[in-house]
N, C-alpha and C positions, 0 to 999 in steps of 0.2 A: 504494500500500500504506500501511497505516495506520504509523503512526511510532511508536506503540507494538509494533508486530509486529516491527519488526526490532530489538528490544532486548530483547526476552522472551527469559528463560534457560527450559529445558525441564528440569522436573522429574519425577526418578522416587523415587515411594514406597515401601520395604520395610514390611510387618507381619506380625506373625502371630497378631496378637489383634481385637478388638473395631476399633480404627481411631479412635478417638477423636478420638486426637490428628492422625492422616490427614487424617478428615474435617473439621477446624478447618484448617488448611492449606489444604486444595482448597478450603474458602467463601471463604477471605479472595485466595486466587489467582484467584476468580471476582470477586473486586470491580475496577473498572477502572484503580486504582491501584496496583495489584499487579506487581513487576516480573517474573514467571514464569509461569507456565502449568503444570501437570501432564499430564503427556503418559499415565503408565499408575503403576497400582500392582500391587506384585508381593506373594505373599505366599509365605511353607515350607508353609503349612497349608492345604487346601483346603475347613477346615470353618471359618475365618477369620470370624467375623459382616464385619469391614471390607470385604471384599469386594465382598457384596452394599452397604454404604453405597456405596462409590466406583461402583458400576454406577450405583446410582440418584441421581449425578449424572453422570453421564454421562463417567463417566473407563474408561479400556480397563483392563481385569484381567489380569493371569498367575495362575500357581499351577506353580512348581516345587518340587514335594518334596523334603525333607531325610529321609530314612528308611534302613532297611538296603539296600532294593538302587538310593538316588540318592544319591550322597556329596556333600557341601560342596561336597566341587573340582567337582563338573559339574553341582551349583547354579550357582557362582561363572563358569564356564566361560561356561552360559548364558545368564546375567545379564549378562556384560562383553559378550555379543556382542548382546542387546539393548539396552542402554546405547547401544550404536554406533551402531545402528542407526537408535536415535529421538535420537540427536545429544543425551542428556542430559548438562547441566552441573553440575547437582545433584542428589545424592542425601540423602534425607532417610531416617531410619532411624526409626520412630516405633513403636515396642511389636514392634521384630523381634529375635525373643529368640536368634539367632543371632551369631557372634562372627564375621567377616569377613577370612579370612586376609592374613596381609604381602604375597603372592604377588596378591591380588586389589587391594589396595589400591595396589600399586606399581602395576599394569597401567593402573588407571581414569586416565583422567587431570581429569577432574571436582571436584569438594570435597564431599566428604563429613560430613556432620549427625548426631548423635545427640540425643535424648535423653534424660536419665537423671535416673532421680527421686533424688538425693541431691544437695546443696550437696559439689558434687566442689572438693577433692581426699578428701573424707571421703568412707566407704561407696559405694565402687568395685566394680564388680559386682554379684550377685542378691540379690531379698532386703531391700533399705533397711528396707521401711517395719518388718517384724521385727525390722533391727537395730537403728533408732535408738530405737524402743520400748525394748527390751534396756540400751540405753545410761542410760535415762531423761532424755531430752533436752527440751530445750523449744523447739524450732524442729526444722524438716526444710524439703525444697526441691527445686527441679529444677533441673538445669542444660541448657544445649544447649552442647556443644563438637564441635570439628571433631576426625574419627575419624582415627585415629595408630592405628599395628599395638599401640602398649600400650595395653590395653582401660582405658578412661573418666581420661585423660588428656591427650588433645589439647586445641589453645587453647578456654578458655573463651569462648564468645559473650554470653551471660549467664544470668543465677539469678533464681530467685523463692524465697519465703520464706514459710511456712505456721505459724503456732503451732502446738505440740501439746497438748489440754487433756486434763485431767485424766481420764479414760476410755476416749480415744480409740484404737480398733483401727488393725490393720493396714487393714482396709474404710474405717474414717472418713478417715484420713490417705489414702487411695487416691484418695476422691472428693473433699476437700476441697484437695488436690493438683492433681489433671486439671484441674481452672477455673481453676486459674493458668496449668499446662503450655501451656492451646491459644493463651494470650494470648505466652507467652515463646515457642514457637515460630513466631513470624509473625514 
């Protein structure tokens, strides 16, 4: 057996958007230097664009809905027991706009990833690129920290740091944001 194979951590993917930041993750997991592998990404949303990306690299999909008749808890429910199942060590959380209860989080036993577009401990929660607009700031950023039941609080892993110029939207800060995101989350 290859000697990279028995060191590979098995990663699972949360989104429930486009997958950007997903699909930067699984390239850089496909490269041979990479210590993990992507085993499946899962999404709340089954009209997810990300979805369709990770098929056509050739990563396995779910689609557990969060809606009125699937609640959180038996998202959560079936989520820990796929976890189990594909023996995943990391969870990466990348544009899943769901909040992960204490009860889910004590269970896993894995390390869990987020990212979040604000230079945390400032603008915590929904929203940044609005808020720091609002603020009139002249920097904004991302962070990746490990997920703690207090939402966007756990250790910071690290940040990147974007100007803000003089016109720029909530859209310009989005996309001038995401080409640093895929680079910080590797």
């Amino acid at each position: 057996m290859n000697d990279r194979l028995k060191i590979l951590k098995n990663i699972a993917i949360l989104i429930s958007g486009t997958g950007s930041n997903m699909e930067a993750i699984i390239n850089d997991t496909l490269s041979n230097d990479h210590p993990g592998i992507v085993k499946f990404v899962l999404s709340n949303r089954s009209d997810a664009l990300g979805l369709l990306k990770a098929k056509k690299l050739g990563i396995k999909t779910f689609v557990f809905p969060v809606n009125r008749t699937n609640s959180l808890e038996n998202f959560e429910k079936k989520l820990l027991k796929l976890l189990i199942k594909e023996k995943i060590d990391l969870l990466c959380l990348a544009g899943f706009m769901k909040v992960l209860s204490k009860k889910f989080l004590v269970n896993f036993n894995g390390n869990i990833l987020n990212i979040h577009p604000s230079i945390l401990p400032s603008l915590k929660g929904l929203n940044t690129h609005k808020r720091i607009l609002e603020k009139k700031s002249i920097t904004h950023g991302a962070t990746v920290h490990k997920v703690i039941p207090e939402l966007d609080s756990g250790k910071i892993l690290g940040q990147t740091t974007i100007k803000i110029s003089k016109g720029d939207t909530h859209d310009i800060l989005a996309k001038k944001l995401i080409k640093k995101e895929h680079y910080l989350y590797m």
